[in-house]
C-alpha positions as MATLAB code, in Angstrom:
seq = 'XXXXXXXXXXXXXXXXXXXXXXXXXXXXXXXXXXXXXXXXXXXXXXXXXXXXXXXXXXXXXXXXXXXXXXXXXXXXXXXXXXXXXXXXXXXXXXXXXXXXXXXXXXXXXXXXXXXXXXXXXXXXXXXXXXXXXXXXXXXXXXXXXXXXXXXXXXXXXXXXXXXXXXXXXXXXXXXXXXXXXXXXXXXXXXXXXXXXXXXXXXXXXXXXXXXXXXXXXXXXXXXXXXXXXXXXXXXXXXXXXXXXXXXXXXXXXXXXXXXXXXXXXXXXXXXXXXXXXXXXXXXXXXXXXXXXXXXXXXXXXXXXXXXXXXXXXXXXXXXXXXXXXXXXXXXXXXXXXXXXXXXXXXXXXX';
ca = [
     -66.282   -7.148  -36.239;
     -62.774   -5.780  -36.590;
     -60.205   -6.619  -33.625;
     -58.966   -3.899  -31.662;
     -55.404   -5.308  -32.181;
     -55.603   -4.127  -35.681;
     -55.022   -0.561  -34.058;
     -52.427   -1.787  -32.806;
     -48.172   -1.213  -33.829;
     -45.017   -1.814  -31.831;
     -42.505    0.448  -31.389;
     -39.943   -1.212  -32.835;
     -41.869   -1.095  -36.198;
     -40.945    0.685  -39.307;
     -43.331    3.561  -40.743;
     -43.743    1.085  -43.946;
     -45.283   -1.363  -41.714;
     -47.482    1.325  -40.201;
     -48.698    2.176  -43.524;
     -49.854   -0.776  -44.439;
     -52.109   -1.403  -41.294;
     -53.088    2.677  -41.542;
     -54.522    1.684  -45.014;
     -56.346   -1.123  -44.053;
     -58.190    0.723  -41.302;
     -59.805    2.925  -43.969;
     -61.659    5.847  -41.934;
     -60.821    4.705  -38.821;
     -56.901    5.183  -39.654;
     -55.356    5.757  -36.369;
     -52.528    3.372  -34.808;
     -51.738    3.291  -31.273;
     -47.899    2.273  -30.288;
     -46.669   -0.641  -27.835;
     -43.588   -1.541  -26.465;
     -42.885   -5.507  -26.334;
     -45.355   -5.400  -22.853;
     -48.152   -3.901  -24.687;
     -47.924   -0.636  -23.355;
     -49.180    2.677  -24.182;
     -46.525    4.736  -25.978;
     -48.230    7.529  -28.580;
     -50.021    7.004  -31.470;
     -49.607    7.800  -34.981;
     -52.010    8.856  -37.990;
     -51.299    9.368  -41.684;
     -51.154   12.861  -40.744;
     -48.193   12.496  -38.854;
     -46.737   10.150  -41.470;
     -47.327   12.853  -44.016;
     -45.217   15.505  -41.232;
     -42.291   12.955  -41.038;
     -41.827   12.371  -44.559;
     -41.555   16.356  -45.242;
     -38.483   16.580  -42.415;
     -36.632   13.531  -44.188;
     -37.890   10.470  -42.614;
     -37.752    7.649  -44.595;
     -40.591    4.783  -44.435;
     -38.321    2.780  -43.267;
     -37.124    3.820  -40.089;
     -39.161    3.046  -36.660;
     -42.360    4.305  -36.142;
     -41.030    6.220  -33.034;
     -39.634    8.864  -34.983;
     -42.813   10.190  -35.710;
     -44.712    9.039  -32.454;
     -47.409   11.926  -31.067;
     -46.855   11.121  -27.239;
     -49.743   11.373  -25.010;
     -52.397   10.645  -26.931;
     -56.287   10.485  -24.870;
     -56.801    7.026  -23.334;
     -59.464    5.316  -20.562;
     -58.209    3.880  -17.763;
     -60.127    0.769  -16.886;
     -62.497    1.095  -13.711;
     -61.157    4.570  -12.941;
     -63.233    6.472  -15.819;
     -66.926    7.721  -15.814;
     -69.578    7.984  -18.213;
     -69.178   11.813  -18.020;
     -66.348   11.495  -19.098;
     -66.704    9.253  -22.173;
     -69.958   11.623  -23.093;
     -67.090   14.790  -23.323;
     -65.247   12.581  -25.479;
     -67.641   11.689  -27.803;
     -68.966   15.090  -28.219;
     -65.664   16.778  -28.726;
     -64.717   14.538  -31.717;
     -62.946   11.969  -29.770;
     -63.594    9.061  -31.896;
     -61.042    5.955  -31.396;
     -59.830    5.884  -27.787;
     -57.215    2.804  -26.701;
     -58.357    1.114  -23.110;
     -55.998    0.251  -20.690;
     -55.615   -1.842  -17.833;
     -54.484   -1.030  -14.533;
     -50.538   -1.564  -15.288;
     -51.297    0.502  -18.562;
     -51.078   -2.151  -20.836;
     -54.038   -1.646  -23.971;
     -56.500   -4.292  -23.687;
     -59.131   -2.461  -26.037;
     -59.944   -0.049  -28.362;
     -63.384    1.711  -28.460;
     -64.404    3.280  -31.580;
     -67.622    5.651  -31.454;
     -68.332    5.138  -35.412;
     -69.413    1.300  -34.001;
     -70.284    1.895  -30.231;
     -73.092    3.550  -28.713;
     -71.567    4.229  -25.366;
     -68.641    2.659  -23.438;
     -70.264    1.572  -19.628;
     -68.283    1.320  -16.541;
     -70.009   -1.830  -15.432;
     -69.553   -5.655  -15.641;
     -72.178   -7.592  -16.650;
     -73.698  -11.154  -15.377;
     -76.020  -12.930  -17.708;
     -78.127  -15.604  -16.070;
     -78.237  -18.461  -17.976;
     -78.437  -21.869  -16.213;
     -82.227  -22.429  -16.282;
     -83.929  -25.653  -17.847;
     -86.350  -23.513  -19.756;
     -89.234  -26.214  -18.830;
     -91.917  -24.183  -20.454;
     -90.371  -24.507  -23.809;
     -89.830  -27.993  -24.276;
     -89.167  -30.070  -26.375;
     -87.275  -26.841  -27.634;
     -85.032  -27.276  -24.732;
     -84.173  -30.890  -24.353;
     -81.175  -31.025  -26.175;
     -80.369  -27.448  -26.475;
     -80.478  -24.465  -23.474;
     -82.637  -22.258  -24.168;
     -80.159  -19.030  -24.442;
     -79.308  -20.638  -27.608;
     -82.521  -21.081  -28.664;
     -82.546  -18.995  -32.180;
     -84.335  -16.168  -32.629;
     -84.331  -14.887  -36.300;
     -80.229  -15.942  -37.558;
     -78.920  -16.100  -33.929;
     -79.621  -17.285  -30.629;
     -81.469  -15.398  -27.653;
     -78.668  -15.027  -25.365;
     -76.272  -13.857  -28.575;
     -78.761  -11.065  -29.251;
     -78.503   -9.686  -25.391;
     -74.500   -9.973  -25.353;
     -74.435   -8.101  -28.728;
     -76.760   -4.991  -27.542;
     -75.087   -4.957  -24.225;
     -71.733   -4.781  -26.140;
     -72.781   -2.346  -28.317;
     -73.167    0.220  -25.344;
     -69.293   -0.643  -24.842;
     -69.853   -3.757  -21.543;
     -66.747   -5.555  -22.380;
     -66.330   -7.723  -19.239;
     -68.745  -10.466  -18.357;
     -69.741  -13.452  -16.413;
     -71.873  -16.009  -17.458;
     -73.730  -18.065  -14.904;
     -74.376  -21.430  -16.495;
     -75.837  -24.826  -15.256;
     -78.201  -26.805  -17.476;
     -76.319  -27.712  -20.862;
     -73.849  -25.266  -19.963;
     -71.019  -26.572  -21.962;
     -72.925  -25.580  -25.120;
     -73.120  -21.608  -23.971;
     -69.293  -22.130  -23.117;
     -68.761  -23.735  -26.524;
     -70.137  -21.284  -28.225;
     -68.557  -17.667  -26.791;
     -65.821  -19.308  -25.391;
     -63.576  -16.610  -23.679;
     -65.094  -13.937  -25.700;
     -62.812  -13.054  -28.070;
     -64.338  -13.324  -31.489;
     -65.950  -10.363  -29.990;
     -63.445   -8.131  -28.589;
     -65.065   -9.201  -25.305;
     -63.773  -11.000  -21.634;
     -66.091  -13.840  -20.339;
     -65.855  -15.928  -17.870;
     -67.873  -18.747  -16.394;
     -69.869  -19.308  -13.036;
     -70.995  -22.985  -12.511;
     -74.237  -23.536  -10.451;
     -73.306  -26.898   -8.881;
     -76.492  -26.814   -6.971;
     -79.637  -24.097   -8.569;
     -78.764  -20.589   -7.100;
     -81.768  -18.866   -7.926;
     -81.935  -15.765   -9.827;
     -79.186  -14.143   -8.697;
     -77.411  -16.614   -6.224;
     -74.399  -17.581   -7.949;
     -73.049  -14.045   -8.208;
     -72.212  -14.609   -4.632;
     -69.229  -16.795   -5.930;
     -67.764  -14.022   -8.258;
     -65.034  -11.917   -6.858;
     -62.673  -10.379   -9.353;
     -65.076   -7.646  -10.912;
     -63.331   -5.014  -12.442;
     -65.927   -1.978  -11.585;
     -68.310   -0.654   -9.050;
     -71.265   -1.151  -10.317;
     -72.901   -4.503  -11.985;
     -75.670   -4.797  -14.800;
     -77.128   -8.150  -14.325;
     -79.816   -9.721  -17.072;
     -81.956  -12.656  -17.790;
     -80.260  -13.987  -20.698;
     -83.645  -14.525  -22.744;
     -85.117  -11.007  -22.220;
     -85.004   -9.266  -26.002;
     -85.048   -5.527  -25.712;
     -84.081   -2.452  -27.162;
     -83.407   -0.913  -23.835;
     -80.954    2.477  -24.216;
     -78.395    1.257  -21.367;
     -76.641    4.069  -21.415;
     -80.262    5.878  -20.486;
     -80.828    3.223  -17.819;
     -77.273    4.018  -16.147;
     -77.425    7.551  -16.452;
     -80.542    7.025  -14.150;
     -78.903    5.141  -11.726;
     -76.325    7.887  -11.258;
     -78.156   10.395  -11.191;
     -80.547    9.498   -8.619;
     -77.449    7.514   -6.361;
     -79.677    4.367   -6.601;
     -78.222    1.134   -4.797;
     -80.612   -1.086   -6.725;
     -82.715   -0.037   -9.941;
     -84.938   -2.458  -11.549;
     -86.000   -2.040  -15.292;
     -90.141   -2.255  -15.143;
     -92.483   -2.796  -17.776;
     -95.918   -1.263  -17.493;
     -98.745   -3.796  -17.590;
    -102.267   -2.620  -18.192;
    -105.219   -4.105  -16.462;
    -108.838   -3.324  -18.111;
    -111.363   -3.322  -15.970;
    -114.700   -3.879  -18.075;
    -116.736   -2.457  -15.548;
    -117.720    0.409  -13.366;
    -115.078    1.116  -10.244;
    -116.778    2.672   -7.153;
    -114.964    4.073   -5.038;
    -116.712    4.525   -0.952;
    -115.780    6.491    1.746;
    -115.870    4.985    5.333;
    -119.769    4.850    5.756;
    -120.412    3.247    2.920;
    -121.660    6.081    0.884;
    -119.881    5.989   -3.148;
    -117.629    8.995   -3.439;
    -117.223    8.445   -6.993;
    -116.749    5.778   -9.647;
    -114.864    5.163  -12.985;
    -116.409    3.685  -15.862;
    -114.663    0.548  -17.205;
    -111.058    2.084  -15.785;
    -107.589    1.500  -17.216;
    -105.175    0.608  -14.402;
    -101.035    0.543  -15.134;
     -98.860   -1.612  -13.312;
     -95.314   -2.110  -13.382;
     -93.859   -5.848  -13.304;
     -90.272   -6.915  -13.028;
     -88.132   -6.933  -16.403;
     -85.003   -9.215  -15.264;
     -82.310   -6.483  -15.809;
     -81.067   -4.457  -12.840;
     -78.104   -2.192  -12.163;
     -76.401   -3.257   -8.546;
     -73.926   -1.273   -6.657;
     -70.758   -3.452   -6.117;
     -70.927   -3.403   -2.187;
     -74.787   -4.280   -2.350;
     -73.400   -7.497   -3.886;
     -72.367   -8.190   -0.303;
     -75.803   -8.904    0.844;
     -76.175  -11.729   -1.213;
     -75.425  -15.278    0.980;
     -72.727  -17.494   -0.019;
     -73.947  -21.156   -1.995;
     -77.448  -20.254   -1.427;
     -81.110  -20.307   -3.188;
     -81.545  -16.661   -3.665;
     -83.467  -14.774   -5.934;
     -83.176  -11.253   -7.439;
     -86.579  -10.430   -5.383;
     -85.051  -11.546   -1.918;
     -82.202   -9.011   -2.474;
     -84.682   -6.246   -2.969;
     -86.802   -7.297    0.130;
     -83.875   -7.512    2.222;
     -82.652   -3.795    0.632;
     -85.980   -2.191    1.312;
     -86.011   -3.643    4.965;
     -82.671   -1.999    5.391;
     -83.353    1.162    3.560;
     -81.367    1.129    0.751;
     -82.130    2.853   -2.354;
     -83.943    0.533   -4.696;
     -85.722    2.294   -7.651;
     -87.576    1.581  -10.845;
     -86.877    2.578  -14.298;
     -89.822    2.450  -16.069;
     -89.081    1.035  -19.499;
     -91.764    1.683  -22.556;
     -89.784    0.232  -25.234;
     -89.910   -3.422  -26.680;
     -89.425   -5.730  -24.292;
     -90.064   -9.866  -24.264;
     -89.409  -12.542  -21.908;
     -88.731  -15.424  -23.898;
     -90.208  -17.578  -21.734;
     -93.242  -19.989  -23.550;
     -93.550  -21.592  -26.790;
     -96.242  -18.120  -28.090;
     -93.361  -15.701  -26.464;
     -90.761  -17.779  -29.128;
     -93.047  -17.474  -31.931;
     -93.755  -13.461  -31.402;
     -89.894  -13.116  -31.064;
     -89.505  -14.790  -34.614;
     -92.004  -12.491  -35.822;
     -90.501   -9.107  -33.667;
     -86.893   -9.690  -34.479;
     -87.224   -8.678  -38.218;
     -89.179   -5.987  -37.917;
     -87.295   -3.939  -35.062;
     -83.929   -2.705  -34.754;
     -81.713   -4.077  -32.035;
     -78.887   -2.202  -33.432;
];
């Protein structure tokens, strides 16, 4: 994975220098100018090399002699996903990030993302994983491998690849060996930070203790859930139907190897199915969360994802299902490990 600082030149520069790092971006040639604080100036392209050089400029002066001010940027929890859809359409390929004092702290690039999210995420990860011991004695199950990486590395990769760049990680049981192994998320072009249970939280307790998130609405997973879910899908569906609370569901088909009557008050049948199929929808683990609903949640308490929807529903929030059909698997017992091992090479998580 390339680092987004490699689109990166300062101002002070000389085209030569600019050159170089153009050249090593191959396709994806485009070079976005700082000043000493990391701040947005212009950009440049060989194009514009190729413009400078024809008026007399020499490779070796600065690179802001042939600077294109202005270029397109997003501006870190101020930007929508309508607005990244219109840039991706219209050919906007390589966009800079920046922060709210305009300094670049990443570089999307369409060619490798799917989408680029205006959420945080939280990934749950401080269970024991009982049901999968001895798997789990020594090792938390998030890093449990599946196929050449671990469960929770798979779920941070798909969510990144739909652009999430900002996460917390709520971690209790073996903990140091999640935080040992993304650290502070950098390898990946990602932010991650760490949320210690010191007492269990539940489900979705110990997002009660995070208060620095950096837009207004949260994606929050189980972190050994694989899926192919189409985020971007999922959010667009929050949006559009001004959800507080939506809950990815997974049907769940009950056969019924008999006849179903159905009576009437009197006793008399009214009809009957023979050997009916009935579809239920159960819980997946991943939900999208409006900021301020966040607020319901009670401070250094057992509380579960379920008791925030019970106490949304009483006070007539929006809380809404997205039906998911896709691949989905809670990697929760030793046969749900062994059917991952078997899924994960023959589906595309990509």
């Amino acid at each position: 994975m390339s680092n987004y600082k490699d689109h990166l030149v300062l101002n002070s520069c000389i085209i030569k220098q600019a050159l170089l790092k153009l050249n090593s971006l191959g396709s994806d040639a485009i070079l976005f100018v700082v000043d000493d604080e990391n701040k947005l100036t212009g950009s440049i392209t060989d194009g514009d090399v190729r413009r400078g050089l024809l008026k007399g400029v020499t490779i070796d002066d600065l690179v802001v002699d042939i600077i294109q001010g202005y270029p397109k940027y997003i501006k870190r929890g101020e930007y929508s996903l309508s607005e990244i859809i219109e840039y991706r359409e219209t050919g906007y390929r390589i966009l800079p990030v920046l922060n709210e004092n305009n300094k670049i702290i990443n570089v999307i690039n369409f060619r490798l993302l799917k989408s680029y999210l205006p959420v945080d995420a939280i990934v749950m990860a401080g269970g024991r994983g009982s049901r999968l011991q001895p798997l789990t004695n020594d090792t938390p199950k998030p890093l449990l491998i599946v196929g050449e990486k671990p469960i929770m590395e798979h779920n941070v990769d798909r969510l990144s690849l739909y652009g999430i760049d900002n996460y917390w990680f709520s971690v209790k049981y073996l903990g140091e060996q999640i935080q040992d192994f993304f650290g502070n998320g950098e390898v990946k072009n990602l932010s991650i930070e760490y949320v210690w249970e010191d007492k269990p939280l539940g489900t979705i307790g110990a997002v009660s203790k995070i208060n620095n998130f950096k837009h207004d609405h949260i994606l929050l997973t189980n972190s050994d859930v694989l899926t192919n879910l189409d985020y971007e899908d999922f959010y667009l569906d929050f949006i559009e139907k001004d959800a507080d609370f939506s809950i990815v569901s997974i049907p769940y088909q009950v056969n019924i190897p008999y006849a179903v009557l159905e009576e009437g008050d009197d006793d008399c049948v009214k009809s009957f199915k023979e050997k009916p199929t009935y579809t239920y929808y159960s819980n997946g683990g991943i939900y999208l969360i409006k900021k301020s609903i966040l607020n319901y949640i009670p401070k250094e308490t057992f509380f579960n994802a379920t008791d925030l929807m019970d106490v949304l529903i009483a006070k007539k929030k929006k809380v809404i299902s997205y039906p998911f059909s896709g691949y989905w698997l809670d990697v929760g017992k030793h046969e749900d490990f062994r059917q991952a091992q078997i899924d994960v090479n023959k589906l595309n998580f990509k």
